[in-house]
C-alpha positions in Angstrom: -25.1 -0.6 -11.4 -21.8 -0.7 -9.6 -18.7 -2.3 -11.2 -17.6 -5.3 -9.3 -15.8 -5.7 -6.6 -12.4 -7.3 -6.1 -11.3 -9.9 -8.5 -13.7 -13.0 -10.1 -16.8 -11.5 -9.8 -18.5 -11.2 -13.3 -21.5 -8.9 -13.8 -24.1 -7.9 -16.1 -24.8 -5.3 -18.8 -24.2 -2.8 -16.6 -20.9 -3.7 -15.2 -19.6 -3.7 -18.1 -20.4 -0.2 -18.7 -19.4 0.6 -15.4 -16.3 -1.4 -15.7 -15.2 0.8 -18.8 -15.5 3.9 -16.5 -13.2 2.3 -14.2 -10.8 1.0 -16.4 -10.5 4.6 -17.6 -10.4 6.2 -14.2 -7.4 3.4 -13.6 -5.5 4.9 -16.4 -5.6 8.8 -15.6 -4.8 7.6 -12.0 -1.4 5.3 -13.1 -0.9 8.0 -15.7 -0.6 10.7 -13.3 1.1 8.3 -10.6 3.9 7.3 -13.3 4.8 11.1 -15.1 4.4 12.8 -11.5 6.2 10.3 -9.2 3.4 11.0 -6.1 2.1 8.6 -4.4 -1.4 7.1 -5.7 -3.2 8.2 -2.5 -2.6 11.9 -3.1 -4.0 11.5 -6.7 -7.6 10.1 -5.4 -9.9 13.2 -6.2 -13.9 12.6 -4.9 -14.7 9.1 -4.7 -12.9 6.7 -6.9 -14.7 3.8 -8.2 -13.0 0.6 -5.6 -12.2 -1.2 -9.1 -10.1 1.9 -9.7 -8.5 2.3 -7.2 -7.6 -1.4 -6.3 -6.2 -2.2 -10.3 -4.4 1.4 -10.0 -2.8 0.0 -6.6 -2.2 -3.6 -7.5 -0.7 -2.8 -11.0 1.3 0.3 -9.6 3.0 -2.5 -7.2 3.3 -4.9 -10.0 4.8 -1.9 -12.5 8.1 -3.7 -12.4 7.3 -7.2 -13.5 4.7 -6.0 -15.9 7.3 -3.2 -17.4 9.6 -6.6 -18.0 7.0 -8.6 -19.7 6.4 -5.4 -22.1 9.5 -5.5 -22.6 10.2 -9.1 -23.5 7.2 -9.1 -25.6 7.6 -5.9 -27.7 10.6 -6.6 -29.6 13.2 -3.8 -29.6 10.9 -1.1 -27.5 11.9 -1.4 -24.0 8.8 -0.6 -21.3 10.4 2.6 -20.7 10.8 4.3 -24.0 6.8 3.8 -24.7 4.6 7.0 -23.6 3.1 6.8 -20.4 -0.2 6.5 -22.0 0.9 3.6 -23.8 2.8 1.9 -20.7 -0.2 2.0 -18.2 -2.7 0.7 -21.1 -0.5 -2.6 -21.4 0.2 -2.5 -17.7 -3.8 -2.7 -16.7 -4.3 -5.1 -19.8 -1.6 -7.6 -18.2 -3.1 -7.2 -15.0 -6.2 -8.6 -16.2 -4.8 -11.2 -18.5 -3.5 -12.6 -15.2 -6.9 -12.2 -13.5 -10.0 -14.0 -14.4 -12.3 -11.5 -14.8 -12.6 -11.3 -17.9 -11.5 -13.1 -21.4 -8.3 -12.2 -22.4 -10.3 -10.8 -26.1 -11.9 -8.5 -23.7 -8.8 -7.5 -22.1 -6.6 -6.7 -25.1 -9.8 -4.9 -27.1 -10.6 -3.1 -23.8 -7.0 -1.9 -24.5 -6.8 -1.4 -28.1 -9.9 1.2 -27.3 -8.2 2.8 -24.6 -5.1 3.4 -27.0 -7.3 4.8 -30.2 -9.0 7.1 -27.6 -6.2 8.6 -25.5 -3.1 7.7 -27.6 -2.8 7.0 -31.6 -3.9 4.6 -34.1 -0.3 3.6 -34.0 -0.5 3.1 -30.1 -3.2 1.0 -30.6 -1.8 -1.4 -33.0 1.5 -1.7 -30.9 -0.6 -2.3 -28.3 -2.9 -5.2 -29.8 0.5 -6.6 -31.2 2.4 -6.9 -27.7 -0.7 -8.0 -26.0 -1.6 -10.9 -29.1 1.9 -11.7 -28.3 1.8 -12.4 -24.8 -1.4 -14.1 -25.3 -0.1 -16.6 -28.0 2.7 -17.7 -25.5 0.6 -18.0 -22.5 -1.5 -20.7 -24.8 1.6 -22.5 -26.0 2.8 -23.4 -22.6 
């Protein structure tokens, strides 16, 4: 089954499998697209999952605001000192926060696995940390 398309459509099983892929595929694209400095476009290699290719696109464009709200949220680590790993993890996790595709448990676990798998145990406890964060303020206002 195919992930979904666009924003607010919510799937099955399978999407979420699917979904997982494409979150993935998101994060070698912005990872390339952030230590390389080319353009997204030229990194698209075969057919890229439209998920993929739309959160790489819409959170490359956002990278500014969301590299702020890291920042504000993480205490003493400014967006730019984390890896790139790190920075494109919390960047697609804030993307989704703002969606409503998913819950935001979903979105900050979704992260917290990405960070075990591709960065550190470490990573992934910053990352749960400034993504708890964000969510805890975004339910006190």
């Amino acid at each position: 089954m195919r992930s979904g398309r666009g924003r607010g459509r919510r799937g099955g099983r399978g999407d979420r499998v699917s979904r997982k892929a494409a979150r993935r595929t998101a994060l070698f694209l912005l990872y390339q697209w952030d230590v390389t400095g080319q353009p997204l476009a030229s990194l698209y290699e075969g057919d890229v999952d439209e998920w993929a290719r739309t959160t790489a696109e819409e959170v490359a464009a956002d990278a500014p605001d969301l590299d702020r709200r890291v920042t504000e949220a993480a205490e003493g680590w400014r967006a730019e000192r984390l890896g790139a790993v790190e920075r494109n993890i919390l960047r697609i996790a804030l993307h989704e926060l703002d969606g409503e595709e998913v819950p935001d448990e979903v979105a900050i676990d979704e992260a917290v696995t990405l960070a075990k798998r591709y960065a550190t145990e470490d990573a992934a406890r910053l990352v749960n940390g400034i993504l708890g964060r964000i969510v805890r303020e975004k339910a006190a206002r």
